[in-house]
C-alpha positions as CSV (number, residue, x, y, z in Angstrom):
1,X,194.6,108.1,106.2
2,X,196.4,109.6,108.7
3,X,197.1,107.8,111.9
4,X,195.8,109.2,115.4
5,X,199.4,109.2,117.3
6,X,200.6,110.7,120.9
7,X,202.1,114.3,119.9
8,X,205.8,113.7,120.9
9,X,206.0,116.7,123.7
10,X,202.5,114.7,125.1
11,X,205.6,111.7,125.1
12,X,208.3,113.5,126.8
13,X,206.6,114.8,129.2
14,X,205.1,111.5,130.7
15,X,208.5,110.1,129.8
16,X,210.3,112.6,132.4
17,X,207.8,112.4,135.1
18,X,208.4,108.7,135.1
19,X,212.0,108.9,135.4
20,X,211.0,111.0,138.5
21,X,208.8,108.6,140.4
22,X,211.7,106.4,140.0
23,X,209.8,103.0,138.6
24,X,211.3,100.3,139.3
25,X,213.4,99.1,136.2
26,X,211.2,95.4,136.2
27,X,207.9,97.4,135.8
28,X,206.9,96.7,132.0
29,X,203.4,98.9,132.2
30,X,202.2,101.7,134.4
31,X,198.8,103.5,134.5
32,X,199.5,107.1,135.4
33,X,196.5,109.1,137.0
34,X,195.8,112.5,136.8
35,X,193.1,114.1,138.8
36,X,192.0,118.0,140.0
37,X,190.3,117.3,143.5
38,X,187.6,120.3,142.7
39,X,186.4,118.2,140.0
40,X,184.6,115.8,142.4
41,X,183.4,118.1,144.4
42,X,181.9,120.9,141.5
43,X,181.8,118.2,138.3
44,X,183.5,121.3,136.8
45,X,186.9,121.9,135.2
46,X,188.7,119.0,133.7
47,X,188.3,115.7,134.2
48,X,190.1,112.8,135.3
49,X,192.6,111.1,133.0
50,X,194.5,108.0,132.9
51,X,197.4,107.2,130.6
52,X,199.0,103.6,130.3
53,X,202.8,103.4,129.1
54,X,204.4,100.7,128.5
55,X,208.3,100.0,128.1
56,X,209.8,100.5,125.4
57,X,211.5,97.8,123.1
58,X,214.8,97.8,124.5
59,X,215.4,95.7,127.3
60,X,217.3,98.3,129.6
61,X,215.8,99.1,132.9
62,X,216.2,103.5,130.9
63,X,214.4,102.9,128.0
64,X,211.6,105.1,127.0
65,X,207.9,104.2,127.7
66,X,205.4,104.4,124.8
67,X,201.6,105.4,125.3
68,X,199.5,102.4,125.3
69,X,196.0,104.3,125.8
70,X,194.8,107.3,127.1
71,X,191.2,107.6,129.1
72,X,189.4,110.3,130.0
73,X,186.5,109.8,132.9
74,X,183.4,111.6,133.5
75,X,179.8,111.9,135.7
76,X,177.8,109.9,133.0
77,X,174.6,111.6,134.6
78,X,173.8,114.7,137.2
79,X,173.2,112.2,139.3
80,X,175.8,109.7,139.0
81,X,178.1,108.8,142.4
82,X,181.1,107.4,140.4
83,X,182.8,108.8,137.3
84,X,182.9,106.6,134.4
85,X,184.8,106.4,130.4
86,X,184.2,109.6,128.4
87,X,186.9,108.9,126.0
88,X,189.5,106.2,125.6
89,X,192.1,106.4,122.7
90,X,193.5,102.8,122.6
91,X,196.6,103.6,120.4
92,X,198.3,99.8,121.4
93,X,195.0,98.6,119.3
94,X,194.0,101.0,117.1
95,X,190.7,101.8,118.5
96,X,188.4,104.4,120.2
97,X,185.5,104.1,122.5
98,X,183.2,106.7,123.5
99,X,179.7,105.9,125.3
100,X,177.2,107.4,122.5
101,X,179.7,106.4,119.4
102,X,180.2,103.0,120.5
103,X,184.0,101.6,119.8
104,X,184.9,102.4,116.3
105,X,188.6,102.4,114.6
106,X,191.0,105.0,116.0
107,X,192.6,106.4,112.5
108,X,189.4,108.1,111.5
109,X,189.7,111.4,110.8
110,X,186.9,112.6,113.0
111,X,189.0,110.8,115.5
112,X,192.0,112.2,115.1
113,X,191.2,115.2,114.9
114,X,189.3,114.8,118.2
115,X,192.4,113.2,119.5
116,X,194.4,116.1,118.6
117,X,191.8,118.3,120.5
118,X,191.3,116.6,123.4
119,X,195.5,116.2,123.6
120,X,195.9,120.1,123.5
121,X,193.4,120.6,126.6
122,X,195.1,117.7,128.4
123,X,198.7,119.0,127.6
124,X,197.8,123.0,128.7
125,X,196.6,121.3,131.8
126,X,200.0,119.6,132.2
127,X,201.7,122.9,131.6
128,X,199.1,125.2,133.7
129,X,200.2,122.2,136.5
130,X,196.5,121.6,137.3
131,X,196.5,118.0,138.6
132,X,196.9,117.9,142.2
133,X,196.9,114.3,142.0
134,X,199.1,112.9,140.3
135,X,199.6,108.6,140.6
136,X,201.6,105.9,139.5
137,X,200.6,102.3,140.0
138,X,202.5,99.5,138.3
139,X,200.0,97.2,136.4
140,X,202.8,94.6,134.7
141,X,206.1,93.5,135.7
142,X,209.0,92.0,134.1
143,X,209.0,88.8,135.6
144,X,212.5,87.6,134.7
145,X,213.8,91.3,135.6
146,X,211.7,91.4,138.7
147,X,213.8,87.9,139.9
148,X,217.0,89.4,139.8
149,X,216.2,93.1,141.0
150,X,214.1,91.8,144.1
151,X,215.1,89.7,147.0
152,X,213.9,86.3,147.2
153,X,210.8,86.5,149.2
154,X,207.6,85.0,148.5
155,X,205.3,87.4,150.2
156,X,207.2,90.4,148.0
157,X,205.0,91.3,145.5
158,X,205.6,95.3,144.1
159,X,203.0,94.4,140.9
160,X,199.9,97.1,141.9
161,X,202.9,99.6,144.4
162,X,201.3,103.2,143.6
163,X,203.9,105.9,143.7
164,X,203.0,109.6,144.5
């Protein structure tokens, strides 16, 4: 069985705009957020995404971040206010959820090869440069990193900072 993976240009990518936001070196996950404003407006074009990273295995501030899930959001209903999970590939797990299929295993075939879809889109999105939105928010930090890259102050906390 083959196993549903990030495509490796999908990796690069996300790898280089994080060097560009300039995360700090103790963040140890990040959620990056793509949106296209119209698509809240019309419910047209494509949707929301979010992609977690985490850092990479070596314990330099430059290593390279690895894809933890990916998550695409949607209007569930016509009439739904708020946007909710259409798709999320957990590839840190090994699972995949999607409303009507339930959570089933990731490395499915079916899956994968819905992955592999759903990855094209996303990626000629990236390249059309689509997302006027485009966010970083830190969601875990190095805490033994964070002690000796940040002043001593109790109040400091950069563990949620968003980044444009």
């Amino acid at each position: 069985m083959n196993k549903t993976m990030p495509h490796p240009l999908l990796v690069d990518y996300l790898n280089t705009l994080i060097k560009k936001l300039d995360i700090p070196g103790y963040a140890s996950r990040v959620a990056l957020n793509f949106r296209i404003s119209e698509y809240y407006r019309s419910r047209t074009g494509f949707p929301p995404v979010e992609v977690q990273l985490e850092r990479g295995p070596s314990h330099s501030s430059h290593s390279t971040w690895r894809i933890v899930f990916v998550t695409s959001f949607s209007y569930p209903t016509e009439n739904a206010s708020e946007v909710d999970v259409e798709l999320y590939f957990n590839f840190l797990r090994g699972w995949f959820y999607q409303p009507d299929a339930e959570r089933c295993n990731l490395h499915q075939p079916k899956v994968t090869a819905l992955y592999q879809s759903y990855e094209v889109a996303f990626l000629r999105q990236l390249a059309l440069n689509s997302f006027d939105i485009i966010q970083a928010t830190i969601t875990a930090i190095d805490h033994a990193k964070a002690a000796t890259e940040l002043p001593y102050k109790k109040e400091k906390n950069n563990y949620g900072q968003t980044y444009h």
